[in-house]
Backbone as CSV, one residue per row, in Angstrom:
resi,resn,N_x,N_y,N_z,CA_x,CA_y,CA_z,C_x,C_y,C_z
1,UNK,-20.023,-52.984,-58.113,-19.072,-53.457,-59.097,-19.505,-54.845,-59.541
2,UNK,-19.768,-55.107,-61.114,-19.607,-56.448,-61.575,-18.304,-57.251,-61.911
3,UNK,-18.804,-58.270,-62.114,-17.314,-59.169,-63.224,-17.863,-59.691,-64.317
4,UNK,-17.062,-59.364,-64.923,-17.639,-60.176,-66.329,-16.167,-60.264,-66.977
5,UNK,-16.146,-61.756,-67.514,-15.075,-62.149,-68.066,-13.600,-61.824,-67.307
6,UNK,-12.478,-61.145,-68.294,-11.338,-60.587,-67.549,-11.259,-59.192,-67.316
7,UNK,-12.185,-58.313,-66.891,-12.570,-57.126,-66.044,-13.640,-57.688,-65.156
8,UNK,-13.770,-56.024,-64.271,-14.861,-55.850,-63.796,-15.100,-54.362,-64.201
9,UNK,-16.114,-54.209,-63.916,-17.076,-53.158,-63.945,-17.420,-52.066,-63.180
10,UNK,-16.777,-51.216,-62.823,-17.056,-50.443,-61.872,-17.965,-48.929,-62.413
11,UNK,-19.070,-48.566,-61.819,-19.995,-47.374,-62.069,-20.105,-46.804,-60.561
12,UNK,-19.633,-45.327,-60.616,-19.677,-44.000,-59.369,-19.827,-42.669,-59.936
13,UNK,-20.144,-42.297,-58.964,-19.801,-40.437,-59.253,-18.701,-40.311,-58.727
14,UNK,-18.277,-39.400,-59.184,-17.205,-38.666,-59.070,-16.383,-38.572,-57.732
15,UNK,-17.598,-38.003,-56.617,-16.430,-38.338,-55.400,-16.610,-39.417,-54.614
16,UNK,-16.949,-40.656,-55.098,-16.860,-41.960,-54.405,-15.433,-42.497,-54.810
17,UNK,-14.239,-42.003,-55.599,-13.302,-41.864,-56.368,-12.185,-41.895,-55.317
18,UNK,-10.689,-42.602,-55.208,-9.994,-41.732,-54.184,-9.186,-41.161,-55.516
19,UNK,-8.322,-40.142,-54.866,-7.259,-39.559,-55.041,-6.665,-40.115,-56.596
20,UNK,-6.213,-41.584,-56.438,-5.472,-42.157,-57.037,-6.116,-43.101,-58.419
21,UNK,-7.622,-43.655,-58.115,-8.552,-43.980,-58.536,-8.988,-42.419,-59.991
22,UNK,-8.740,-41.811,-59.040,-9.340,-40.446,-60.352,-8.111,-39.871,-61.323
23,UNK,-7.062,-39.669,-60.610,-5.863,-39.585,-61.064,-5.558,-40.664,-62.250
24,UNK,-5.878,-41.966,-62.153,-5.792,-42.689,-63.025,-6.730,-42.827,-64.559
25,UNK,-7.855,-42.368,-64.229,-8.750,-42.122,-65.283,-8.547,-40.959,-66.197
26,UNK,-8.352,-40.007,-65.213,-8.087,-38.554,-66.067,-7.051,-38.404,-66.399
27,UNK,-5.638,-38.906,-65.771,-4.981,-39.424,-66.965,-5.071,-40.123,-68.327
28,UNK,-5.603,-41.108,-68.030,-6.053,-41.863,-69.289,-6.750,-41.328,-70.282
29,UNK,-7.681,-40.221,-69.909,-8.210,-39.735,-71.059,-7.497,-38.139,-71.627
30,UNK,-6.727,-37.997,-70.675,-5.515,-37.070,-71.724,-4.867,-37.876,-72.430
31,UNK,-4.232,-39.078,-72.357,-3.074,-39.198,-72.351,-3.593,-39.824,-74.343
32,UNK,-5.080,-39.977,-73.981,-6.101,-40.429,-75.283,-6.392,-39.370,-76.164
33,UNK,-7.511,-38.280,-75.582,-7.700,-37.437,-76.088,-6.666,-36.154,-76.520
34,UNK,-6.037,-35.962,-75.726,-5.081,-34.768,-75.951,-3.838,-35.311,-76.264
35,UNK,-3.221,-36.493,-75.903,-1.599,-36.436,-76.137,-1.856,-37.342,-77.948
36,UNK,-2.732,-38.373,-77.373,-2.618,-39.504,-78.829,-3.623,-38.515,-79.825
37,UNK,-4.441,-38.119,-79.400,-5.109,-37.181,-80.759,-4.936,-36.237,-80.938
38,UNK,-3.390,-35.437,-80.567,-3.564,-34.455,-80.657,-3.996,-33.251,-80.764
39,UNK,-4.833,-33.225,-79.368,-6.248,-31.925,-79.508,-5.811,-31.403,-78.497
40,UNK,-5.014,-30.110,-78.253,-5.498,-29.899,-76.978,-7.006,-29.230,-76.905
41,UNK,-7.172,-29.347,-75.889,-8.745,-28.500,-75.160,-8.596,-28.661,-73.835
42,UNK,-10.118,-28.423,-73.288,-9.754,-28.023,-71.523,-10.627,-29.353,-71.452
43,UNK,-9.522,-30.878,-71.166,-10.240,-31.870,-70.535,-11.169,-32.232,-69.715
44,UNK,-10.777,-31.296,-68.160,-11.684,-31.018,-67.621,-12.785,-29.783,-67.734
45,UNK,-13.822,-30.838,-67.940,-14.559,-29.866,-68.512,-15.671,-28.825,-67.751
46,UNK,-15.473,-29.192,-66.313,-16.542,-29.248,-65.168,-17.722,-30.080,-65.432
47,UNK,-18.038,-31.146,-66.654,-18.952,-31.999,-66.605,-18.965,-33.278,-65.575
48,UNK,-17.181,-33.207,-64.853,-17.536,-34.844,-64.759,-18.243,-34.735,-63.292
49,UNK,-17.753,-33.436,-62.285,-18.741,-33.548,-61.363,-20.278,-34.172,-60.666
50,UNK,-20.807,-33.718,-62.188,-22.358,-34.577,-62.443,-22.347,-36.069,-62.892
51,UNK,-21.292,-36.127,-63.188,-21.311,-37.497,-64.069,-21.838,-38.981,-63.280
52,UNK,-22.032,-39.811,-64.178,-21.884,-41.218,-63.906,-20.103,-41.688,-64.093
53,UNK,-19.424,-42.249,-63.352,-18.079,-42.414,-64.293,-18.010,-44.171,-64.401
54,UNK,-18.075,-44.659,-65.696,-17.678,-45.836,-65.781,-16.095,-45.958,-65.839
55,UNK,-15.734,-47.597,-65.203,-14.480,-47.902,-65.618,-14.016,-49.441,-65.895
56,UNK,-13.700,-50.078,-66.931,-13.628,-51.411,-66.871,-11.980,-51.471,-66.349
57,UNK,-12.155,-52.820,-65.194,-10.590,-52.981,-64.442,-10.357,-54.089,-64.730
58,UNK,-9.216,-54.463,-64.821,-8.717,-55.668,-64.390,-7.873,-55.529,-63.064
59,UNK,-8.355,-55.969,-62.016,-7.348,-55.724,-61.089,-7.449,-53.904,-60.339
60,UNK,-6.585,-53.947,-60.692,-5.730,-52.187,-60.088,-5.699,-51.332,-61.287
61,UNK,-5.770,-51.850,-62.228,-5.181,-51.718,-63.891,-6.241,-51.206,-64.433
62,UNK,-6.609,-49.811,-64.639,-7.664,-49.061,-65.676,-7.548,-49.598,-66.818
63,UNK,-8.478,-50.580,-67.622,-8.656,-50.937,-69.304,-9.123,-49.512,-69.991
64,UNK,-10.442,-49.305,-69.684,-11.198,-48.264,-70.527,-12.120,-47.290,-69.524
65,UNK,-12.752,-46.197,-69.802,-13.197,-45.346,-69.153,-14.123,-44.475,-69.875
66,UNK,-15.120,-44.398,-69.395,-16.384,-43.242,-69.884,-17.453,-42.838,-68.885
67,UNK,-18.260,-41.727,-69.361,-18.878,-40.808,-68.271,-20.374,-40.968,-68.743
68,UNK,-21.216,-41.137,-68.519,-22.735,-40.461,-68.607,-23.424,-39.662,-67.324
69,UNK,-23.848,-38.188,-68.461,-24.973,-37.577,-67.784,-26.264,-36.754,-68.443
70,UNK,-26.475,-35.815,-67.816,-27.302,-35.125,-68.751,-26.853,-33.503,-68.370
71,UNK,-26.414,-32.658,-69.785,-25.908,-31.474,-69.358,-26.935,-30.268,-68.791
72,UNK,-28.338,-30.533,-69.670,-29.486,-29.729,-68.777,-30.928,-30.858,-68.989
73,UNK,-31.551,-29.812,-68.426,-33.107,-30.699,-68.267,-33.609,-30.842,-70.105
74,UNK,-33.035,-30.049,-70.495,-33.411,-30.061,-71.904,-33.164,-30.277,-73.303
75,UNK,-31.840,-31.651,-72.568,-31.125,-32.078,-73.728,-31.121,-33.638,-73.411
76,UNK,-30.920,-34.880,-74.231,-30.939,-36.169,-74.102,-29.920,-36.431,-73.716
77,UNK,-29.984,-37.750,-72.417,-28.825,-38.132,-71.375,-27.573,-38.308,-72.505
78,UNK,-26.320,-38.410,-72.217,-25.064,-38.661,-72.978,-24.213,-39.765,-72.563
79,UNK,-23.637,-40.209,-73.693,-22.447,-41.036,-72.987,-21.080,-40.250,-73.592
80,UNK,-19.880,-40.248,-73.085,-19.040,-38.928,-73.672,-17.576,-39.993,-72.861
81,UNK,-16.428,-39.405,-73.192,-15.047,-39.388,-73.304,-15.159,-40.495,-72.833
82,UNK,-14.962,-41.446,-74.021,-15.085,-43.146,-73.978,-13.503,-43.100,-74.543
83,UNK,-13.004,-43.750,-73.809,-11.634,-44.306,-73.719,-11.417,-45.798,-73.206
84,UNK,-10.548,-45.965,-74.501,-9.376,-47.417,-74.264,-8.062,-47.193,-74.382
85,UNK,-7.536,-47.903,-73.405,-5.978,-47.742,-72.688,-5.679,-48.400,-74.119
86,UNK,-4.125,-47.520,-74.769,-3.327,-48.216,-75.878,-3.123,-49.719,-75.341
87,UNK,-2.624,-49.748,-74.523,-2.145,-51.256,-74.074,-3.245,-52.576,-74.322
88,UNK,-4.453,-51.875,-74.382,-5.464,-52.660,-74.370,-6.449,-53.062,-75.078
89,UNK,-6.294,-51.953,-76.641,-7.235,-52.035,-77.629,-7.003,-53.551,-78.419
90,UNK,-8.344,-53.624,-79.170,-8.275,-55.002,-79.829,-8.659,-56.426,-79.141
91,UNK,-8.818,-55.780,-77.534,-9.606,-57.222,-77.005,-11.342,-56.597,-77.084
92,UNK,-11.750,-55.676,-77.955,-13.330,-55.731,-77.294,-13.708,-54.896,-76.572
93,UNK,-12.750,-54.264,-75.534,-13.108,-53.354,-74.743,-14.224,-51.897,-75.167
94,UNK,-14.008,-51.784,-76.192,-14.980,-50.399,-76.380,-16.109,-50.907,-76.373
95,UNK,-16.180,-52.395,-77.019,-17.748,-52.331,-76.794,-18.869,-53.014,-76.027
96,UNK,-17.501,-53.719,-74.737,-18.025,-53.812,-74.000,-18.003,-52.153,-73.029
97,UNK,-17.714,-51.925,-72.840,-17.819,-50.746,-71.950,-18.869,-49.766,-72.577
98,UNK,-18.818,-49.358,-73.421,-19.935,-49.042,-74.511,-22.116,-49.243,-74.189
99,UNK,-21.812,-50.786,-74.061,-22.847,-51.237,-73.517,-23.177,-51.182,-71.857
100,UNK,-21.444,-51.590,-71.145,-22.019,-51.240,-69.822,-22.653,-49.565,-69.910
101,UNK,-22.240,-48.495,-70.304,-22.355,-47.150,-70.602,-23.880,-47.359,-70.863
102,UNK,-24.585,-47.667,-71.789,-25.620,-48.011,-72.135,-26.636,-48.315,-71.089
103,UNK,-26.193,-49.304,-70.433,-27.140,-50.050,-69.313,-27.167,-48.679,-68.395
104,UNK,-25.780,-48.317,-68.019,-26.228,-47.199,-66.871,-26.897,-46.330,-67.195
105,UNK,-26.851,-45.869,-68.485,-27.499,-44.524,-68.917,-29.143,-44.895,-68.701
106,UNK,-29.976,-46.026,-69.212,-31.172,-46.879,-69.302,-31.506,-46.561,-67.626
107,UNK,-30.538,-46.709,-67.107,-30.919,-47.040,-65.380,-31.378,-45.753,-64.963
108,UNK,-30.198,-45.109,-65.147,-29.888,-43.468,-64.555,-31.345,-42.982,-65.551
109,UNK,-31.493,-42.724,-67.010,-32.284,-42.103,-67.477,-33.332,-42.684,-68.041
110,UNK,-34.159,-43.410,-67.249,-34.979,-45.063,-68.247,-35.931,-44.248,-68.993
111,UNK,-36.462,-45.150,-70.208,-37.116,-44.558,-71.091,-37.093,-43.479,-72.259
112,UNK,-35.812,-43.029,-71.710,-35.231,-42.057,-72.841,-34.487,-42.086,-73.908
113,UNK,-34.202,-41.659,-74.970,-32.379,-42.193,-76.188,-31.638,-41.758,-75.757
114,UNK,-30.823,-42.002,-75.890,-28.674,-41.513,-75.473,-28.575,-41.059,-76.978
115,UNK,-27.891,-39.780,-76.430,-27.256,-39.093,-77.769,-25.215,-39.251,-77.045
116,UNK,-24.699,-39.250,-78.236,-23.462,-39.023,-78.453,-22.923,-38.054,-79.095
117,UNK,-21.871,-38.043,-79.143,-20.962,-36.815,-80.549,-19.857,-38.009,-80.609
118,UNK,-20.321,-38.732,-81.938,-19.029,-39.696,-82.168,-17.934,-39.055,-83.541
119,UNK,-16.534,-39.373,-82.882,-15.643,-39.152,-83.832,-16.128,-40.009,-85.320
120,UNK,-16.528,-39.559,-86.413,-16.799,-40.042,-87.596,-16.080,-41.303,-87.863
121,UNK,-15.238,-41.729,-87.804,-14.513,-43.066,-88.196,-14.918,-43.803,-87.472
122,UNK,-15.871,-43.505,-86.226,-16.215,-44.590,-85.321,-17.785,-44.689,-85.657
123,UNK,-18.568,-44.131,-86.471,-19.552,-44.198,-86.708,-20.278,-45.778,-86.674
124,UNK,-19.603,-46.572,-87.513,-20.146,-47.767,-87.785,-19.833,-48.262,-86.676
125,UNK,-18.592,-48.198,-85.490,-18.824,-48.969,-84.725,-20.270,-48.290,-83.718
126,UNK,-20.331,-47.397,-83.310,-21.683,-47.163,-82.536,-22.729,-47.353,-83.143
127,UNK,-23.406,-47.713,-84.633,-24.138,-47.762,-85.429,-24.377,-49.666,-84.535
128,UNK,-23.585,-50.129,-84.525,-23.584,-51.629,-84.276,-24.175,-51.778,-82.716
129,UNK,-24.360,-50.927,-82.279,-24.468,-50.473,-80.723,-25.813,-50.277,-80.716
130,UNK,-26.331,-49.578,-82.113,-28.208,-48.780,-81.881,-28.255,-47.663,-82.226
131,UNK,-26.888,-46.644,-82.692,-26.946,-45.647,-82.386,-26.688,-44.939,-84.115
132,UNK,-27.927,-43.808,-84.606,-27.882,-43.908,-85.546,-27.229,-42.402,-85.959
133,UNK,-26.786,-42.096,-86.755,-26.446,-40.731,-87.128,-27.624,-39.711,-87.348
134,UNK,-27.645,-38.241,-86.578,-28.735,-37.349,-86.628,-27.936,-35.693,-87.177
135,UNK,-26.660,-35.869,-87.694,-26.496,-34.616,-88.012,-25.594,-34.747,-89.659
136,UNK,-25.223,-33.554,-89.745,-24.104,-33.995,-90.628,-22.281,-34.090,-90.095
137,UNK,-21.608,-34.298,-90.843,-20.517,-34.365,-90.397,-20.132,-32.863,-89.692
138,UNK,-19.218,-32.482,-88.238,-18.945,-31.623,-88.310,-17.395,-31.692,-87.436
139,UNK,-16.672,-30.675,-87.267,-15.546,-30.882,-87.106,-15.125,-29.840,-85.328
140,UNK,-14.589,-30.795,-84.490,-14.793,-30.529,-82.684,-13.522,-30.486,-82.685
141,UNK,-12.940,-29.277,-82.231,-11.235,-29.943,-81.861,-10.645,-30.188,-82.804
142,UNK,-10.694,-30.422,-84.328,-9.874,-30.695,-85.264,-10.204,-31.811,-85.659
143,UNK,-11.046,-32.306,-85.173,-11.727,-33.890,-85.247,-12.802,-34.205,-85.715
144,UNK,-13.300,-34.506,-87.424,-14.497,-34.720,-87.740,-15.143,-35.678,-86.677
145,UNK,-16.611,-34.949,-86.311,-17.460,-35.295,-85.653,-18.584,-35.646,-86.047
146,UNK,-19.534,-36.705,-86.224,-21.199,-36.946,-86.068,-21.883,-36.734,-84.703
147,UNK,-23.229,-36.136,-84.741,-24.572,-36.501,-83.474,-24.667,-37.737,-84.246
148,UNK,-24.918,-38.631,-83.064,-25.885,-39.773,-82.873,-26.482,-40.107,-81.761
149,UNK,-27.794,-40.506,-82.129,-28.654,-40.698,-81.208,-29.388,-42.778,-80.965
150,UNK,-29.185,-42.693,-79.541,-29.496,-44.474,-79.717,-31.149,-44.663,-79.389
151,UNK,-32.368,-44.762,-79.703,-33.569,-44.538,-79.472,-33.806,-45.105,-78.308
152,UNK,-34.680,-44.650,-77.506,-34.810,-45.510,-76.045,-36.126,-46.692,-76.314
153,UNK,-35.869,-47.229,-75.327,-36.383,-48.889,-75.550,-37.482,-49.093,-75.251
């Protein structure tokens, strides 16, 4: 775990997690993805097993939350269900967490690009990140979607 500023930084898999620790994340990203965007789908997706799971804290207090992995040997590592707590948007958080996401992915997968599937309205913000658009618009869940891909370094 790092600190930086008013979080820290925490990066695990999945079952280094307790009970209450996971409970809190996967809440958070229903309470994002499915309740505030109205999508349902099957949250759990059996991806996070493999995952990297980021989480920026303050304290006890989940800010934001996202996962990187790679779904087979034959697709580019990901960063995926990037979430910020309502309570918390507007300080920065996406993009710092964004970048921590970044660094781990570099670590976990060095030498390679990170692809995404960003919700279209967020385009320009991941564009500001490295990450450039590789498809056309398409629509996930009810949710116009872009591929983007961030080139590796």
């Amino acid at each position: 775990m790092s600190t930086s500023q008013a979080y820290t930084v925490d990066v695990r898999r999945l079952d280094a997690f307790s009970a209450l620790e996971l409970y809190a994340m996967l809440k958070l990203r229903v309470d994002v993805f499915v309740v505030e965007q109205d999508c349902p789908y099957p949250e759990l997706d059996g991806n996070d097993v493999d995952c990297l799971h980021l989480r920026l804290m303050d304290g006890n207090a989940l800010l934001a939350c996202a996962r990187v992995w790679r779904p087979s040997a034959d697709v580019l590592p990901r960063i995926g269900r990037v979430a910020v707590s309502p309570d918390h948007r507007g300080k920065k958080l996406g993009e710092a967490l964004m970048r921590e996401a970044i660094i781990a992915c570099e670590h976990e997968y060095p030498g390679e690009a990170i692809e995404i599937s960003a919700q279209s309205h967020l385009q320009r913000f991941y564009g500001s990140l490295g990450f450039a658009a590789t498809s056309e618009e398409y629509v996930e869940d009810g949710i116009p979607h872009v591929d983007m891909i961030r080139s590796a370094p």
